[in-house]
N, CA, C and O atoms as a MOPAC input file, in Angstrom:
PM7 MOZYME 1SCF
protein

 N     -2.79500 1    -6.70200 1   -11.31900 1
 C     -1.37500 1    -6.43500 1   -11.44900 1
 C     -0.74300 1    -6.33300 1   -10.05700 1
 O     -1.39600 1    -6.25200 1    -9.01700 1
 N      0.32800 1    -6.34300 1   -10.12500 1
 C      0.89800 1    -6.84200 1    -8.57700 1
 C      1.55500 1    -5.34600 1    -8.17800 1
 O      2.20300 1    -4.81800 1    -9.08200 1
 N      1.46400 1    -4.73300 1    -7.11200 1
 C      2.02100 1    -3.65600 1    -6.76600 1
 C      3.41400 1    -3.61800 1    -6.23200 1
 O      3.80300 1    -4.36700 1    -5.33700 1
 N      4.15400 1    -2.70800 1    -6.82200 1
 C      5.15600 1    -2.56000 1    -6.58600 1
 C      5.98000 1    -1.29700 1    -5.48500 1
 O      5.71800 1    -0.12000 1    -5.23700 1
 N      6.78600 1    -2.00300 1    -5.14500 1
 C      7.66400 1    -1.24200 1    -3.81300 1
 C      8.04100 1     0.08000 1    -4.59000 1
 O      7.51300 1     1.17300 1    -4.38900 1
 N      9.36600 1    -0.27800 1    -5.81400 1
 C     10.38000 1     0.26200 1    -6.80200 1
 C     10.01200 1     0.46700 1    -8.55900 1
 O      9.38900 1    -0.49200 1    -9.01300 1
 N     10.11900 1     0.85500 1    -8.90900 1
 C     10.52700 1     0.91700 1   -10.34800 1
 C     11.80000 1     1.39200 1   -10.77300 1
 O     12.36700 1     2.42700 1   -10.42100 1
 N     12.35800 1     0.12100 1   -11.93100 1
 C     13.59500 1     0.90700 1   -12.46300 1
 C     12.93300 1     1.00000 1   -14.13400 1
 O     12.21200 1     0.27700 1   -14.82200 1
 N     13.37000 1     1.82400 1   -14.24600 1
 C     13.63400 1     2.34200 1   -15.84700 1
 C     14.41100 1     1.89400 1   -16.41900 1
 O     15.49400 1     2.46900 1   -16.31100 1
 N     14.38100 1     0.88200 1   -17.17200 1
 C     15.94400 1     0.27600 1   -17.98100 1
 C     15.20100 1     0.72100 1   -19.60100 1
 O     15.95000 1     0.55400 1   -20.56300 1
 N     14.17900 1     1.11400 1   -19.81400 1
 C     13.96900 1     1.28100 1   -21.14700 1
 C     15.36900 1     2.26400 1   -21.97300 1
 O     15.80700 1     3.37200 1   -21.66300 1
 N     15.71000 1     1.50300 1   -22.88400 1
 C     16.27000 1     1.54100 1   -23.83000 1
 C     18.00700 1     1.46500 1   -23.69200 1
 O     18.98700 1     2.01800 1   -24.19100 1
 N     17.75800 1     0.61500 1   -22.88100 1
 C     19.13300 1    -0.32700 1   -22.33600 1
 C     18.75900 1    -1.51300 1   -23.03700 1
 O     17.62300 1    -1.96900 1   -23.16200 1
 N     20.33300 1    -2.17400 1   -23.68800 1
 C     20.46600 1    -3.09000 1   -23.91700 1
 C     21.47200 1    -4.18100 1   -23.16300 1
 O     22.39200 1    -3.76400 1   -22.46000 1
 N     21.19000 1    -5.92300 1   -23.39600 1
 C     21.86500 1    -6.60100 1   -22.54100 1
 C     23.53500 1    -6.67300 1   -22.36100 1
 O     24.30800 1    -7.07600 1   -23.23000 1
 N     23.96900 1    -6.10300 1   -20.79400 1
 C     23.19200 1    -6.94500 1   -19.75500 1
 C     23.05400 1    -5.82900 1   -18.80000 1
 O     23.14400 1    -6.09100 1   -17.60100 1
 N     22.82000 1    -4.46600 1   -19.23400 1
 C     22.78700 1    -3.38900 1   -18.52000 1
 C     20.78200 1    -3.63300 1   -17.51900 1
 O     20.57200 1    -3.44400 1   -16.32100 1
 N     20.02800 1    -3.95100 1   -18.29000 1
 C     18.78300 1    -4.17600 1   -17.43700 1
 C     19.24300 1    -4.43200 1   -16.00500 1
 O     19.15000 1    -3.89900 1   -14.90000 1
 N     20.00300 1    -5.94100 1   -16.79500 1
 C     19.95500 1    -7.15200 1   -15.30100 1
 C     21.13200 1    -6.66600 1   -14.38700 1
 O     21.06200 1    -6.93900 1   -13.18800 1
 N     22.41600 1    -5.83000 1   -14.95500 1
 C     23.00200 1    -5.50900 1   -13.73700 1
 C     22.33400 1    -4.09100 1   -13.03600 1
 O     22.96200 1    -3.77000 1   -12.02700 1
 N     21.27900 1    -3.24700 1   -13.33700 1
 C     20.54000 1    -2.52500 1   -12.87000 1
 C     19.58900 1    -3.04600 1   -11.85100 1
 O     19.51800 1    -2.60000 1   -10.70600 1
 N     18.92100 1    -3.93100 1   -12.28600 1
 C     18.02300 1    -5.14400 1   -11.39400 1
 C     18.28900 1    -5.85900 1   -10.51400 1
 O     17.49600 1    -6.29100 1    -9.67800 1
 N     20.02500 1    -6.18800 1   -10.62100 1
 C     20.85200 1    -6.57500 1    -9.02300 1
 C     20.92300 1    -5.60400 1    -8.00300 1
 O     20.75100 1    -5.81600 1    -6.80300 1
 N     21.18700 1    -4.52700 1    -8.54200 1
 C     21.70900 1    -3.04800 1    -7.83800 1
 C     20.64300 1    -2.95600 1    -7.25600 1
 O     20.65800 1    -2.67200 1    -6.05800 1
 N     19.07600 1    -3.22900 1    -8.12700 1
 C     18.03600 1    -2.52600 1    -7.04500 1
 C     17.49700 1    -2.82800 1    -6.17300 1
 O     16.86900 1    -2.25500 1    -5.28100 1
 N     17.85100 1    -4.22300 1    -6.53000 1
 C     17.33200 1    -5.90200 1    -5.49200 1
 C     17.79700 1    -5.43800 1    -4.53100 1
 O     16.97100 1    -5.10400 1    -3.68100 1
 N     19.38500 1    -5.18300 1    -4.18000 1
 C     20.35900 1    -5.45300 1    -3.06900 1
 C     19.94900 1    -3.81900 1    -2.34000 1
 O     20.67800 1    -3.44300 1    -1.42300 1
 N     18.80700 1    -2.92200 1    -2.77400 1
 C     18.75900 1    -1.68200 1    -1.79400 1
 C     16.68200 1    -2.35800 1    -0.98600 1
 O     16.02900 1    -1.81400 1    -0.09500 1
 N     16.40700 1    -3.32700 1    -1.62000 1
 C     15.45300 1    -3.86100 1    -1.13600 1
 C     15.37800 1    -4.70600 1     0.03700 1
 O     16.37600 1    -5.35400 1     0.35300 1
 N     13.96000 1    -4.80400 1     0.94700 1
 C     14.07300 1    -5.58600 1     1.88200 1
 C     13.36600 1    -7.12800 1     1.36200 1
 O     12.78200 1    -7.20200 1     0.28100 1
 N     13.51400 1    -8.33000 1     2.29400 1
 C     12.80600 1    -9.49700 1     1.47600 1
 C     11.45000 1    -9.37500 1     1.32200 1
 O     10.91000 1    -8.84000 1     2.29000 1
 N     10.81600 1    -9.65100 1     0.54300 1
 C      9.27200 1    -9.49800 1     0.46700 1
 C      8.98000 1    -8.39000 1    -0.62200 1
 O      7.99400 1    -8.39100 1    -1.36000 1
 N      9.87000 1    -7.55400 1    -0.61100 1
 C      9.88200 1    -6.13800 1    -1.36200 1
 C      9.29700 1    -6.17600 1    -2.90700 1
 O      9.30900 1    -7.39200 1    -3.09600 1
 N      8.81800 1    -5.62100 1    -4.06300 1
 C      8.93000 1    -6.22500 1    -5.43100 1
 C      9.53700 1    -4.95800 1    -6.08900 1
 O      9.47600 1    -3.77400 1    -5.76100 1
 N     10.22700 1    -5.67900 1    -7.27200 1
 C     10.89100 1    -4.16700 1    -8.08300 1
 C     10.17300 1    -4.35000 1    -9.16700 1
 O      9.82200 1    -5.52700 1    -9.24900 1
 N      9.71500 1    -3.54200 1   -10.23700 1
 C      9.09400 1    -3.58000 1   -11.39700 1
 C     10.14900 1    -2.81900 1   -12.24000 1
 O     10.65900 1    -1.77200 1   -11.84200 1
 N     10.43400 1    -3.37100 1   -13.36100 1
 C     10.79400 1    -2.82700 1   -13.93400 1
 C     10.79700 1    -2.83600 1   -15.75800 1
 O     10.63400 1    -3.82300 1   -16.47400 1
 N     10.99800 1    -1.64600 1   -16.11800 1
 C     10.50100 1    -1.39100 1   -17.61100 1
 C     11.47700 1    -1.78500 1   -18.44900 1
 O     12.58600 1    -1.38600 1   -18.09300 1
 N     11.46200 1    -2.32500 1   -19.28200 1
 C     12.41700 1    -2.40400 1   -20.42700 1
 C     11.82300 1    -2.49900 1   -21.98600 1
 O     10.62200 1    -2.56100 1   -22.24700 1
 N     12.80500 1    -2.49800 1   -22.87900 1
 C     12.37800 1    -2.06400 1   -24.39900 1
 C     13.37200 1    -3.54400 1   -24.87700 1
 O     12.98000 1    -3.88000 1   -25.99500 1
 N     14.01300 1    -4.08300 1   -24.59500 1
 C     15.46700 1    -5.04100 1   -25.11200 1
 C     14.20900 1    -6.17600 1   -25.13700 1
 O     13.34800 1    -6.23000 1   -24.25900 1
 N     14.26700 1    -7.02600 1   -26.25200 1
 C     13.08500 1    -7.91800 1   -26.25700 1
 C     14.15800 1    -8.95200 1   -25.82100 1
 O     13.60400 1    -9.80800 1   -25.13200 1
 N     15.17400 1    -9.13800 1   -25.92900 1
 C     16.10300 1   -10.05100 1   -25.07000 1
 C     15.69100 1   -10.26300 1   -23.63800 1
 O     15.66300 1   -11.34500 1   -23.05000 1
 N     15.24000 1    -8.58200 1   -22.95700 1
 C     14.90700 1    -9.00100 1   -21.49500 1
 C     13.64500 1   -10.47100 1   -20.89200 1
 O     13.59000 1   -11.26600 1   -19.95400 1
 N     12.96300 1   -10.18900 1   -21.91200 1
 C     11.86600 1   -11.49400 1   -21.65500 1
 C     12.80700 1   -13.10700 1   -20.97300 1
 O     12.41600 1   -13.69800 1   -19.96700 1
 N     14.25600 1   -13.62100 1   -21.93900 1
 C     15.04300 1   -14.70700 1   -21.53400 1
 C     15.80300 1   -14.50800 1   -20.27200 1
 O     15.96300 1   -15.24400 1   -19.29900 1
 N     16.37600 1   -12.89900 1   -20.65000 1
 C     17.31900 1   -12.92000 1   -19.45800 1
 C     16.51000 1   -12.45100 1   -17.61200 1
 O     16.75400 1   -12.54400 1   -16.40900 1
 N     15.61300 1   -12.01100 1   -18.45000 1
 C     14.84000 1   -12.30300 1   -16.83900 1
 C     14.36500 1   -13.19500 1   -16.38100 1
 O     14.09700 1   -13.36600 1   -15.19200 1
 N     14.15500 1   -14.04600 1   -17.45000 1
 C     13.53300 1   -15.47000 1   -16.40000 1
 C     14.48100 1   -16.63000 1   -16.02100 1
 O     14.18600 1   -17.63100 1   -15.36800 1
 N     16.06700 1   -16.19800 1   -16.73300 1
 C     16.70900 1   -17.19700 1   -16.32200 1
 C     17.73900 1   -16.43700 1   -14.63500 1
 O     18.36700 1   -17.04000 1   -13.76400 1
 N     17.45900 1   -14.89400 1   -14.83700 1
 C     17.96200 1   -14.33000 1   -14.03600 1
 C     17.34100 1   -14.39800 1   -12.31200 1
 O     17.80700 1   -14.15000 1   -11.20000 1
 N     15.39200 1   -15.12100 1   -13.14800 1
 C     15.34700 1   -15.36300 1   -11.82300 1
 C     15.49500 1   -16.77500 1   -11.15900 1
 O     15.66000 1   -16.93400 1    -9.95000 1
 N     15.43600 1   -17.51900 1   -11.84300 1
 C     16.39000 1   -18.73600 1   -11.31500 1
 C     17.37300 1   -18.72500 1   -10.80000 1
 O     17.54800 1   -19.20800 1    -9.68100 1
 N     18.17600 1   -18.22300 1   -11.42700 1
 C     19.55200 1   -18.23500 1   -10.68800 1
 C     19.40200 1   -17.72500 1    -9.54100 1
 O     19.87700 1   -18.36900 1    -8.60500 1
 N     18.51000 1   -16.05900 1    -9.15400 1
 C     19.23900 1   -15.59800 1    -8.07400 1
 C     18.09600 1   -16.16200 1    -6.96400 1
 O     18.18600 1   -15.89400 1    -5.76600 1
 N     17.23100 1   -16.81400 1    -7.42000 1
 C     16.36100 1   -17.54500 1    -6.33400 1
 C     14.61200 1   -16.21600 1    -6.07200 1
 O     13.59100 1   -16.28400 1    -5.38700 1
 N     15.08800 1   -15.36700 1    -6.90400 1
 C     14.03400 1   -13.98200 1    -6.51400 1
 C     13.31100 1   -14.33100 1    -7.52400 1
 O     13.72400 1   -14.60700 1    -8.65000 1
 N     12.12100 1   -14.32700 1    -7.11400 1
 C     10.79900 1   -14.88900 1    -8.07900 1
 C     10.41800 1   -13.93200 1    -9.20500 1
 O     10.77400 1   -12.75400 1    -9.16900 1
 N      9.82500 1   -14.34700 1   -10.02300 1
 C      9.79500 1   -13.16600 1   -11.56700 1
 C      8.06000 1   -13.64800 1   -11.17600 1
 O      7.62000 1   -14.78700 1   -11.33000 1
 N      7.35000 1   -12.57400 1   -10.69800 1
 C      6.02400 1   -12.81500 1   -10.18100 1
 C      4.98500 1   -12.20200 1   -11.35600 1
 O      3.76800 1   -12.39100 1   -11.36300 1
 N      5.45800 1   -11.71700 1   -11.97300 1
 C      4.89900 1   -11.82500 1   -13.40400 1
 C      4.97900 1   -10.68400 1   -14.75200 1
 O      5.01800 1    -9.45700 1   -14.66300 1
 N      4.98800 1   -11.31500 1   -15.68600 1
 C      5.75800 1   -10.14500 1   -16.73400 1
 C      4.82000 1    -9.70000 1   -17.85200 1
 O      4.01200 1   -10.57300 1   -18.16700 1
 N      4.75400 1    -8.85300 1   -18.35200 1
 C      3.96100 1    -8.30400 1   -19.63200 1
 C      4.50200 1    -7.66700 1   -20.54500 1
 O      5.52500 1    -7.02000 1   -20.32500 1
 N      3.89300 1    -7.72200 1   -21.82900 1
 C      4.71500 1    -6.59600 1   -23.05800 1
 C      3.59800 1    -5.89600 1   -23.33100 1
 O      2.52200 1    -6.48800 1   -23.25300 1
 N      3.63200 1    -4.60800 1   -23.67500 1
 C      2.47200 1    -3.53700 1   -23.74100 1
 C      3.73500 1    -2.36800 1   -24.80400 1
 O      4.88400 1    -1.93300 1   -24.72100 1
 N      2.50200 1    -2.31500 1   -25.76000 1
 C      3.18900 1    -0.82100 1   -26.68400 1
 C      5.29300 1    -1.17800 1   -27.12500 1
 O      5.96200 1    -0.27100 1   -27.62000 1
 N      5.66500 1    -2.00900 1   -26.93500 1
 C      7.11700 1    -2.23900 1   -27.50800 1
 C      7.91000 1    -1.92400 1   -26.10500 1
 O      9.00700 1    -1.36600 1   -26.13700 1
 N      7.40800 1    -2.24100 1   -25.10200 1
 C      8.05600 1    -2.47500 1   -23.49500 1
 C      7.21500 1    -3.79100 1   -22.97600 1
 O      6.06600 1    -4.22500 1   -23.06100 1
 N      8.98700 1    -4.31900 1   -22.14900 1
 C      8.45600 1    -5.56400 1   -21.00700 1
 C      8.27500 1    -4.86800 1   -19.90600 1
 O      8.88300 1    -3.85700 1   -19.55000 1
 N      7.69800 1    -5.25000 1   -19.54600 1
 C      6.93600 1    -5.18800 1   -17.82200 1
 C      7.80200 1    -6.60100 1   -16.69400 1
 O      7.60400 1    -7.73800 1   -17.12400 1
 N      8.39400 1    -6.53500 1   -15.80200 1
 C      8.22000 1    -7.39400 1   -15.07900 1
 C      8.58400 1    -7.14400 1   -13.39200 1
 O      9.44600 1    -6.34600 1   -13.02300 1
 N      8.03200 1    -7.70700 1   -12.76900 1
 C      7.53500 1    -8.25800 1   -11.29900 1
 C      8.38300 1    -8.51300 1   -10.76200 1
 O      8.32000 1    -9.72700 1   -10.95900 1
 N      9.53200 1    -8.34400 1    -9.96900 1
 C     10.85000 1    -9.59100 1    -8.99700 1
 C     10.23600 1    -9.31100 1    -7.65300 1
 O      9.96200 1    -8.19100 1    -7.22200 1
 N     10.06800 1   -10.35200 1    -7.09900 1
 C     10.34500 1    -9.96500 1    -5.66500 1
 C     11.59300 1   -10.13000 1    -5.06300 1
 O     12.38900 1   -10.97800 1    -5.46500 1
 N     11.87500 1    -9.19900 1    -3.90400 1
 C     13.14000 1    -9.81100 1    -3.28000 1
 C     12.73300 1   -10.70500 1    -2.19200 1
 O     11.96600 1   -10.55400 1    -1.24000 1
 N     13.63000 1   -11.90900 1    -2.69300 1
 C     14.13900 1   -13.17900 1    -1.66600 1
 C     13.94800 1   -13.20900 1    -0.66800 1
 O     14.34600 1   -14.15700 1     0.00900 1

């Protein structure tokens, strides 16, 4: 599993509160940095992987465990 800098807690947020939480935490990160973060919204699985396209920050890898996503960003 990949170690992380941050964790945010978005469990039991729904979209698009994760992903504007996940900008916020990006932008207090340095490049190289990774944020992990938890969520329960089974929506997050799409909107994170198209979220990391767009913003160019890699989704370095994601999991579902017990009715939570898991996933990996690094910053850019």
């Amino acid at each position: 599993m990949v170690q992380e800098d941050q964790v945010l807690d978005a469990r039991g947020l729904n979209c698009p509160l994760p992903i504007l939480r996940t900008k916020k935490a990006l932008g207090e990160l340095t490049s190289g940095q990774v944020l992990k973060i938890v969520a329960t919204d089974p929506g997050a699985v799409k909107d994170f992987e198209a979220f990391s396209k767009q913003t160019k920050n890699p989704l370095l890898e994601h999991a579902e465990a017990s009715g939570e996503f898991i996933f990996f960003i690094q910053k850019a």
